[in-house]
mmCIF file of the N, C-alpha and C atoms, coordinates in Angstrom:
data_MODEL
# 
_entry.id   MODEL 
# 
loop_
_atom_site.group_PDB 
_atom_site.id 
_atom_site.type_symbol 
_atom_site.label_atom_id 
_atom_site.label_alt_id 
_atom_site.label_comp_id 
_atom_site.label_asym_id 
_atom_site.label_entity_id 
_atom_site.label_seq_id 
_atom_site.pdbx_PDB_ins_code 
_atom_site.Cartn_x 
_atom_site.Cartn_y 
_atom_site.Cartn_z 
_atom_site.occupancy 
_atom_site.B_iso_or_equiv 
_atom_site.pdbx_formal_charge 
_atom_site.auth_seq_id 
_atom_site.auth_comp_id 
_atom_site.auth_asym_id 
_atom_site.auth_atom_id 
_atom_site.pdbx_PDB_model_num 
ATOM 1   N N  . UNK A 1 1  ? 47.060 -22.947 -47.265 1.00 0.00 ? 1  UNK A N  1 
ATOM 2   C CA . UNK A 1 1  ? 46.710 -22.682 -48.657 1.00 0.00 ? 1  UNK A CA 1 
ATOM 3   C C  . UNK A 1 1  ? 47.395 -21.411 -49.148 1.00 0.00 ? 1  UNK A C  1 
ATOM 4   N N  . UNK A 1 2  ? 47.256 -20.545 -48.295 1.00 0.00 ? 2  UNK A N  1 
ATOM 5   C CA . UNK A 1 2  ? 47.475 -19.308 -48.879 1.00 0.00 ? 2  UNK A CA 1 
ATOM 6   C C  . UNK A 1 2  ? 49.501 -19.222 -48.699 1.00 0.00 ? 2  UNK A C  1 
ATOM 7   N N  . UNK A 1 3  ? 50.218 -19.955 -48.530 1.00 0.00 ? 3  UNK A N  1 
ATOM 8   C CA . UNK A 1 3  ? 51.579 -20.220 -47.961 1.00 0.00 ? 3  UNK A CA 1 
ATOM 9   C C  . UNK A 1 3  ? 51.875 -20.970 -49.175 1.00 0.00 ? 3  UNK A C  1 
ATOM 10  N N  . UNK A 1 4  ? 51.135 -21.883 -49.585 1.00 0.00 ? 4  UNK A N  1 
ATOM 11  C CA . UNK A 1 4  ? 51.413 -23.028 -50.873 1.00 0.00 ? 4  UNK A CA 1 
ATOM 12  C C  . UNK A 1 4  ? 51.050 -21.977 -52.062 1.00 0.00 ? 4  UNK A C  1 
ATOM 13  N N  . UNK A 1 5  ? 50.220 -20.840 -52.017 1.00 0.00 ? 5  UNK A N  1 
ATOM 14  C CA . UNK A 1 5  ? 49.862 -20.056 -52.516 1.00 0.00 ? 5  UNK A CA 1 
ATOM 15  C C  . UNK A 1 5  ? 51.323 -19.120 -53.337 1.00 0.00 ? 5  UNK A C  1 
ATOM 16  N N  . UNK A 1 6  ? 51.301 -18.428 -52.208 1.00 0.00 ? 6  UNK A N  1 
ATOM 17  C CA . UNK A 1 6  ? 52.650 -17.618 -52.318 1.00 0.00 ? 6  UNK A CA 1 
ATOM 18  C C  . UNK A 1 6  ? 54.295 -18.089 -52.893 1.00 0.00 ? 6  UNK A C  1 
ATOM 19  N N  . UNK A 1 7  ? 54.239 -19.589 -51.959 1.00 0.00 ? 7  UNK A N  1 
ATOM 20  C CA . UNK A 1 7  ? 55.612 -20.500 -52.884 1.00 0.00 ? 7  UNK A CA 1 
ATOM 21  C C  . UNK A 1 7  ? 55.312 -20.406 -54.444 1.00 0.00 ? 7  UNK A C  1 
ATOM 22  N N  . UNK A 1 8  ? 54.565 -20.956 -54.802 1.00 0.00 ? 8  UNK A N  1 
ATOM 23  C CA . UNK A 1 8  ? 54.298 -21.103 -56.197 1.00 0.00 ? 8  UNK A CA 1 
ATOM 24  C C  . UNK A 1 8  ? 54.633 -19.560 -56.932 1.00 0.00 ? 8  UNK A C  1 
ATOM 25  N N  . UNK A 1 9  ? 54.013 -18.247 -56.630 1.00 0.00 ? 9  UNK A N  1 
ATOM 26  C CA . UNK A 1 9  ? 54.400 -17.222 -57.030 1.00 0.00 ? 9  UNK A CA 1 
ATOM 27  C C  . UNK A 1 9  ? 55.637 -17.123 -56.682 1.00 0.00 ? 9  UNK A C  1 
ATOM 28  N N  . UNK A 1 10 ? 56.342 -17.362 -55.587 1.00 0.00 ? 10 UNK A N  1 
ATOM 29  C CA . UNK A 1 10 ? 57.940 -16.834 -55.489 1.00 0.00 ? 10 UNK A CA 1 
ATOM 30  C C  . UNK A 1 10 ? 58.764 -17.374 -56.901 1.00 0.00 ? 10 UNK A C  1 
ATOM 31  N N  . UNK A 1 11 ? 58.393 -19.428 -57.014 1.00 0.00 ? 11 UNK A N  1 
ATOM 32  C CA . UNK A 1 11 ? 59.185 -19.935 -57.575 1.00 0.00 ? 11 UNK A CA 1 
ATOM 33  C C  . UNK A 1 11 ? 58.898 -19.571 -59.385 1.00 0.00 ? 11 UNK A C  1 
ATOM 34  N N  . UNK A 1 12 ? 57.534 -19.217 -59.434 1.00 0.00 ? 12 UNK A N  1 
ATOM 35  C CA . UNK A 1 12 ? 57.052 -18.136 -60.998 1.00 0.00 ? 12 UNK A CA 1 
ATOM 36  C C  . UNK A 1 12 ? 58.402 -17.103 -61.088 1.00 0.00 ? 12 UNK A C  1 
ATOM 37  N N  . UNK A 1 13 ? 58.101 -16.204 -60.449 1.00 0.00 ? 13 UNK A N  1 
ATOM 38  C CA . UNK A 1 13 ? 59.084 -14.781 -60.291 1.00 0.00 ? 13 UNK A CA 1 
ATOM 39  C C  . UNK A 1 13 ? 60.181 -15.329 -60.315 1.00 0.00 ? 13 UNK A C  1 
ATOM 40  N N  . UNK A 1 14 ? 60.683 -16.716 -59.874 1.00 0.00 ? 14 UNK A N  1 
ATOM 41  C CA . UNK A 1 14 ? 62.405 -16.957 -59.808 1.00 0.00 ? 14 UNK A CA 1 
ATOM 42  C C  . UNK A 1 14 ? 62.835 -17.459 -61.009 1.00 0.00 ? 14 UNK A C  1 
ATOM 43  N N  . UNK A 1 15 ? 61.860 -18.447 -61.546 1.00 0.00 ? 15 UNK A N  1 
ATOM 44  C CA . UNK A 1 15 ? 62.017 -19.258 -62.965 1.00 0.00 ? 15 UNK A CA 1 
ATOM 45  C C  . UNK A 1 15 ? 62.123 -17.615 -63.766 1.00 0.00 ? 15 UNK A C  1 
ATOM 46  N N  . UNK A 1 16 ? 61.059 -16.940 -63.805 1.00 0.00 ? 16 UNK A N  1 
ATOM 47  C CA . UNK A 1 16 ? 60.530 -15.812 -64.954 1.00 0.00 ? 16 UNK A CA 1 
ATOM 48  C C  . UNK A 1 16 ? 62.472 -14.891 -65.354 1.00 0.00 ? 16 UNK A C  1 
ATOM 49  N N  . UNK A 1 17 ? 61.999 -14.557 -63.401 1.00 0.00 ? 17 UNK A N  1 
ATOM 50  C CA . UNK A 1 17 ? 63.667 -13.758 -64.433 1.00 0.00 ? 17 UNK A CA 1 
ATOM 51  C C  . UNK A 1 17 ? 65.008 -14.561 -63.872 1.00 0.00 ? 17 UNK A C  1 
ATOM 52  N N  . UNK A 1 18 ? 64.968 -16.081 -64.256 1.00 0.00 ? 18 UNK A N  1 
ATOM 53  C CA . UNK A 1 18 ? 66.279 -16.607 -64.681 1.00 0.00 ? 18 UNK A CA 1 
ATOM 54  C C  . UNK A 1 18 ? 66.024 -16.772 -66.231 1.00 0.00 ? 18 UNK A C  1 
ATOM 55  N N  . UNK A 1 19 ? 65.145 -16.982 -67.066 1.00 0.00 ? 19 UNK A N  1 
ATOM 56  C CA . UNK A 1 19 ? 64.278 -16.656 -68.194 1.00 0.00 ? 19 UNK A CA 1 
ATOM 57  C C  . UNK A 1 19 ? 64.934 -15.122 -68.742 1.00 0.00 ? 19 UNK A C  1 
ATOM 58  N N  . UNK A 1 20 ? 65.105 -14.301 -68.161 1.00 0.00 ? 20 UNK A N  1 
ATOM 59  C CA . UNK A 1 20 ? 65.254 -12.914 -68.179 1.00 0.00 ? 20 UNK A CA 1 
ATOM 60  C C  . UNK A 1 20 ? 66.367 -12.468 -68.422 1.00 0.00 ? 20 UNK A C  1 
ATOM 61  N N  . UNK A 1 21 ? 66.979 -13.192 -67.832 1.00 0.00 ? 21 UNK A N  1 
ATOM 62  C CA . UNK A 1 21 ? 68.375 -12.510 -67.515 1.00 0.00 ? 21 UNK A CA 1 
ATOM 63  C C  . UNK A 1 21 ? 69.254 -13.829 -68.440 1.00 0.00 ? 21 UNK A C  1 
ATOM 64  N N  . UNK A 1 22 ? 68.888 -14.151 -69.044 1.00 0.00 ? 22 UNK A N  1 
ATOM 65  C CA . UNK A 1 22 ? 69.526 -14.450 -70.057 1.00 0.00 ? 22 UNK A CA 1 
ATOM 66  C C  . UNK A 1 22 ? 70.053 -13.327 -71.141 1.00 0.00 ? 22 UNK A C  1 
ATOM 67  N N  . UNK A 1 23 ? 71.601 -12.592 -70.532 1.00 0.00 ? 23 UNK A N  1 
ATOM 68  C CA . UNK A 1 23 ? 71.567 -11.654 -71.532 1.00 0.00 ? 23 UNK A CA 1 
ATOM 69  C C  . UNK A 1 23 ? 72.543 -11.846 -72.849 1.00 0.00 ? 23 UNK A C  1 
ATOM 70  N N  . UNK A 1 24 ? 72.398 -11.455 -73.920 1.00 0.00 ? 24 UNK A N  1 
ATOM 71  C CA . UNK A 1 24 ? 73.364 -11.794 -74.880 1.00 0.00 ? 24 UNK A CA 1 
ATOM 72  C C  . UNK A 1 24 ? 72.861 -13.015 -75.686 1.00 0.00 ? 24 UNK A C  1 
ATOM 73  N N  . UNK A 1 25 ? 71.852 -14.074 -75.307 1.00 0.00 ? 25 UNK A N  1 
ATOM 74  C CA . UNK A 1 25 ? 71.205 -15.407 -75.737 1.00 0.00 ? 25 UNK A CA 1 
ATOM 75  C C  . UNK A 1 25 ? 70.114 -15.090 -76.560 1.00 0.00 ? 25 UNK A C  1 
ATOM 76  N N  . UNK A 1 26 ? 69.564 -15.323 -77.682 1.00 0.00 ? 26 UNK A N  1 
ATOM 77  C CA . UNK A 1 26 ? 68.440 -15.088 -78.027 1.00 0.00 ? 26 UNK A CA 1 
ATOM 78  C C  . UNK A 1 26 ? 67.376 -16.096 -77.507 1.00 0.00 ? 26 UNK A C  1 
ATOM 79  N N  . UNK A 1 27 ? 66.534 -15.713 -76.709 1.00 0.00 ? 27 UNK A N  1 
ATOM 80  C CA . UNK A 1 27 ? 65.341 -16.445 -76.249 1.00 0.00 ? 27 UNK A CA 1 
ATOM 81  C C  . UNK A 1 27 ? 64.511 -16.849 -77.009 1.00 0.00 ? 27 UNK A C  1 
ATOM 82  N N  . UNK A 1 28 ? 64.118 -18.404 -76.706 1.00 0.00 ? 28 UNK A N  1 
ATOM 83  C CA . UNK A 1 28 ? 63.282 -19.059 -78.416 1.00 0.00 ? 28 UNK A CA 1 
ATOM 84  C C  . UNK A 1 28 ? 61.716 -18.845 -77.977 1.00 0.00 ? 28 UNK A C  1 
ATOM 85  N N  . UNK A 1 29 ? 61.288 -19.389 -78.727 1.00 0.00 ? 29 UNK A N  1 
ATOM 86  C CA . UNK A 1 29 ? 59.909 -18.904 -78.749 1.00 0.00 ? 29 UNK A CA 1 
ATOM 87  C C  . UNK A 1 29 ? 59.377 -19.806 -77.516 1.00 0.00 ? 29 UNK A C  1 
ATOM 88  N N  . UNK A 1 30 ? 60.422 -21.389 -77.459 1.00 0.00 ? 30 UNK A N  1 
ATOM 89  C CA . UNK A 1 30 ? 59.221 -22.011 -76.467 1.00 0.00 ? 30 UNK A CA 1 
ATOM 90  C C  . UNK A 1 30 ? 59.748 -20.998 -74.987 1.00 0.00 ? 30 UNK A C  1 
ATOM 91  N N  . UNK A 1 31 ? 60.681 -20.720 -74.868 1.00 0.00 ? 31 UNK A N  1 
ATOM 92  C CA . UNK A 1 31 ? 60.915 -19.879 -73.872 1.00 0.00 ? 31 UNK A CA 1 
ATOM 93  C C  . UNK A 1 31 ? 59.781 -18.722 -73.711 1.00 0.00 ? 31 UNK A C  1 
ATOM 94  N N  . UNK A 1 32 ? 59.898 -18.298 -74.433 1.00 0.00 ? 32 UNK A N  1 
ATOM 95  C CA . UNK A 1 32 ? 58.859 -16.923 -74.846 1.00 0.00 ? 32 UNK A CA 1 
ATOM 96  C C  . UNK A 1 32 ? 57.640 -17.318 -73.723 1.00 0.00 ? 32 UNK A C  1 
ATOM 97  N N  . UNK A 1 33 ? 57.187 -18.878 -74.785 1.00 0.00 ? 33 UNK A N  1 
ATOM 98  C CA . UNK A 1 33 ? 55.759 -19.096 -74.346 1.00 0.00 ? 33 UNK A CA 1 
ATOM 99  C C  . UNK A 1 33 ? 56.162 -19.540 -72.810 1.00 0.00 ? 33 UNK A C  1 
ATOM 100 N N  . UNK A 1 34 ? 56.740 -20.538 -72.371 1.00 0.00 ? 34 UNK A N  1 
ATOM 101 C CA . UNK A 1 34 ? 56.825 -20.779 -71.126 1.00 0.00 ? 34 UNK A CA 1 
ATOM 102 C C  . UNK A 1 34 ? 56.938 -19.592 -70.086 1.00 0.00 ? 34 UNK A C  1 
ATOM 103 N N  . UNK A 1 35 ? 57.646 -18.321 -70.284 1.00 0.00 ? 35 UNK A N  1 
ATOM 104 C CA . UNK A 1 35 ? 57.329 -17.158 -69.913 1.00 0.00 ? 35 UNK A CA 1 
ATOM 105 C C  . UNK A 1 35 ? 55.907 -16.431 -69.459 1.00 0.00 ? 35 UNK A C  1 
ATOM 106 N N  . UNK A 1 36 ? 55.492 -16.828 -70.724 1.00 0.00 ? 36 UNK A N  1 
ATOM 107 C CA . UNK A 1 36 ? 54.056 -16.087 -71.193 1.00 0.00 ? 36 UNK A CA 1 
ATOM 108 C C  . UNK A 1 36 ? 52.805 -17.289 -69.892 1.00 0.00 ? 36 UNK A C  1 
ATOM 109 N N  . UNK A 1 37 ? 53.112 -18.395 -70.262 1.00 0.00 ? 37 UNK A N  1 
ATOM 110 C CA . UNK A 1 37 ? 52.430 -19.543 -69.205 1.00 0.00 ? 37 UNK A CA 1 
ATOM 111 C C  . UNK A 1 37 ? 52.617 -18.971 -68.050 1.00 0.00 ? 37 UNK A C  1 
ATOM 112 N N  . UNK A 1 38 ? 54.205 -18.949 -67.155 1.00 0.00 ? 38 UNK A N  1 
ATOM 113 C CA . UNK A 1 38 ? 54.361 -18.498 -66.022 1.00 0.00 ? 38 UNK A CA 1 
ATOM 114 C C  . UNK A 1 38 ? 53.822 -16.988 -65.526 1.00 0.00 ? 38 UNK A C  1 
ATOM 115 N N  . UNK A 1 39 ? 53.735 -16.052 -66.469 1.00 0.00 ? 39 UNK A N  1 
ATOM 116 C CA . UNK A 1 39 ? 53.035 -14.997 -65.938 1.00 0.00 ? 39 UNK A CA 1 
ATOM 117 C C  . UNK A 1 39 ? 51.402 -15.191 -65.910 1.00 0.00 ? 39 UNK A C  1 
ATOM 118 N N  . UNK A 1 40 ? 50.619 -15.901 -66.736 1.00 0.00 ? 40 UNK A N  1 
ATOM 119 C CA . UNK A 1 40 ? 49.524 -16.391 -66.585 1.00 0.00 ? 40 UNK A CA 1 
ATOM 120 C C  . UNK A 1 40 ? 49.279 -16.486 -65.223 1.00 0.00 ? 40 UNK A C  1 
ATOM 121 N N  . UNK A 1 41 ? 49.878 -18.155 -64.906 1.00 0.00 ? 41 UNK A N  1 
ATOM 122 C CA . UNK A 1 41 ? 49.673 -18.095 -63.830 1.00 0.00 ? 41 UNK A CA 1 
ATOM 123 C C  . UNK A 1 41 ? 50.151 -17.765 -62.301 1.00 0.00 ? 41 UNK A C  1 
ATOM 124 N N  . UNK A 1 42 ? 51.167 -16.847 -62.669 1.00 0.00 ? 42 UNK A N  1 
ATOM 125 C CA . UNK A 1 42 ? 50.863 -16.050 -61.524 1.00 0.00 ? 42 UNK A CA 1 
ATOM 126 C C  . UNK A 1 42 ? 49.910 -14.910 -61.256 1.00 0.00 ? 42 UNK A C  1 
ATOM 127 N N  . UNK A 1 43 ? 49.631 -14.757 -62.359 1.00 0.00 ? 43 UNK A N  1 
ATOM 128 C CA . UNK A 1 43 ? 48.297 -13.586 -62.412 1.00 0.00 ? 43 UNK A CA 1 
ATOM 129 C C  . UNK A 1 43 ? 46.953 -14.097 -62.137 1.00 0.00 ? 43 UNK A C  1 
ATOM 130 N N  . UNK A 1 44 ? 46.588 -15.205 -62.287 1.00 0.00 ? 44 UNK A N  1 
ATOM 131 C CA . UNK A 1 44 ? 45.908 -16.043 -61.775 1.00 0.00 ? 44 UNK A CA 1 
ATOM 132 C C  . UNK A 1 44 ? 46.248 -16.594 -60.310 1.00 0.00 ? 44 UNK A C  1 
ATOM 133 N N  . UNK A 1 45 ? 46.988 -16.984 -59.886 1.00 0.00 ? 45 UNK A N  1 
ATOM 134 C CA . UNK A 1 45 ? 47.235 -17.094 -58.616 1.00 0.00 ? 45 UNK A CA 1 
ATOM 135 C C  . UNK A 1 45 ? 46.833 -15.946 -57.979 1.00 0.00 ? 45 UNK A C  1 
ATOM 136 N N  . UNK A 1 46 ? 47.493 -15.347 -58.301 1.00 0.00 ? 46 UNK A N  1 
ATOM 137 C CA . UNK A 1 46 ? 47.453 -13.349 -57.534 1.00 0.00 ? 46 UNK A CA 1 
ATOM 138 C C  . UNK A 1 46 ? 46.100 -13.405 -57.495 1.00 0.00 ? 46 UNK A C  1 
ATOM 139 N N  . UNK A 1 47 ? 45.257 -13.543 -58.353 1.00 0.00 ? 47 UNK A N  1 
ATOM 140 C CA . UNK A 1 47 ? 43.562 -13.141 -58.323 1.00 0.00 ? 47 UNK A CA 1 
ATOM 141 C C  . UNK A 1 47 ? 42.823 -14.242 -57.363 1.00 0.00 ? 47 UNK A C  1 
ATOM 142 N N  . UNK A 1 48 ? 43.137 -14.933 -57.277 1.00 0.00 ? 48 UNK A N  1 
ATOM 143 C CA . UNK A 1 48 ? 42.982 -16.193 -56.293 1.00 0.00 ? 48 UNK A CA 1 
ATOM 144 C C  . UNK A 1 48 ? 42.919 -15.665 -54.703 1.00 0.00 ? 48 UNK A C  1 
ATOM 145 N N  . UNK A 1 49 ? 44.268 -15.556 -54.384 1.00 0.00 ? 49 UNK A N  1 
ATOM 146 C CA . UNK A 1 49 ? 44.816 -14.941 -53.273 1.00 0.00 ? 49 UNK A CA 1 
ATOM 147 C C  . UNK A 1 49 ? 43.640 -13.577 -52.964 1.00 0.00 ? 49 UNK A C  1 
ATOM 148 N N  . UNK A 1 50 ? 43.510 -12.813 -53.953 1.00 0.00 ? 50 UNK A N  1 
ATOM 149 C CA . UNK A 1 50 ? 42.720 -11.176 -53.597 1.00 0.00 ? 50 UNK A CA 1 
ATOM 150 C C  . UNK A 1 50 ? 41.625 -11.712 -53.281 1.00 0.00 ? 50 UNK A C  1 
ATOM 151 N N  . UNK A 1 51 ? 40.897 -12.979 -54.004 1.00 0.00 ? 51 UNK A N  1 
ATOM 152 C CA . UNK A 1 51 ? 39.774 -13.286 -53.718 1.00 0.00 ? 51 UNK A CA 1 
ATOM 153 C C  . UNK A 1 51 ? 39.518 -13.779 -52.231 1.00 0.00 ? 51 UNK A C  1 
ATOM 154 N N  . UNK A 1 52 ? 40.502 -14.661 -51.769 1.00 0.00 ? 52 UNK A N  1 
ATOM 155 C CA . UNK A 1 52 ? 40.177 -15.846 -51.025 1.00 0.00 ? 52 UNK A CA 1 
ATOM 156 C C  . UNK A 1 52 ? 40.250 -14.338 -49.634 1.00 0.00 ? 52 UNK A C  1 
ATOM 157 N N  . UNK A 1 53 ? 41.142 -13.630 -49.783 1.00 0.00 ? 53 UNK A N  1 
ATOM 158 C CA . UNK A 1 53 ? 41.788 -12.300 -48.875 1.00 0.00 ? 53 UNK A CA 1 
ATOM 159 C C  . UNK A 1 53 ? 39.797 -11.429 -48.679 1.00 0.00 ? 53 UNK A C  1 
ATOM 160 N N  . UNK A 1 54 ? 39.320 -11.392 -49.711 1.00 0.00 ? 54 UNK A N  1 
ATOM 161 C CA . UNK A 1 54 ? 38.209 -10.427 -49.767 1.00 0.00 ? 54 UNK A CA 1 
ATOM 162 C C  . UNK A 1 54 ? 37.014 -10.898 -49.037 1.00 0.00 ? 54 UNK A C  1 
ATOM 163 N N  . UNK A 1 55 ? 37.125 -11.815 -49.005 1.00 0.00 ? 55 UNK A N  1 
ATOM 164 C CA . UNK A 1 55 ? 35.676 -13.179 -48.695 1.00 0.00 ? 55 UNK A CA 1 
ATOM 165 C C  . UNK A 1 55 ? 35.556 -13.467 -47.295 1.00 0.00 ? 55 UNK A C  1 
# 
């Protein structure tokens, strides 16, 4: 769990800044939001993980 856990955050962080590094492009809004989704849930994941870690 906690391995299926972590993939999912790597592949967040990899999508986020290929998202990012778009330089010179103006980024559209659904980008924006799909951004905004992917940090969601990795911040949610992350709180997941602290939990399941604390218990």
């Amino acid at each position: 769990m906690r391995e299926e856990v972590n993939n999912k955050l790597e592949n967040v962080k990899i999508e986020a800044a290929r998202l990012l590094n778009k330089k010179g492009l103006k980024v559209s809004n659904k980008e924006k939001f799909v951004l905004l989704e992917m940090i969601f849930k990795y911040v949610t994941a992350r709180n997941e993980n602290i939990k399941k870690v604390l218990n």
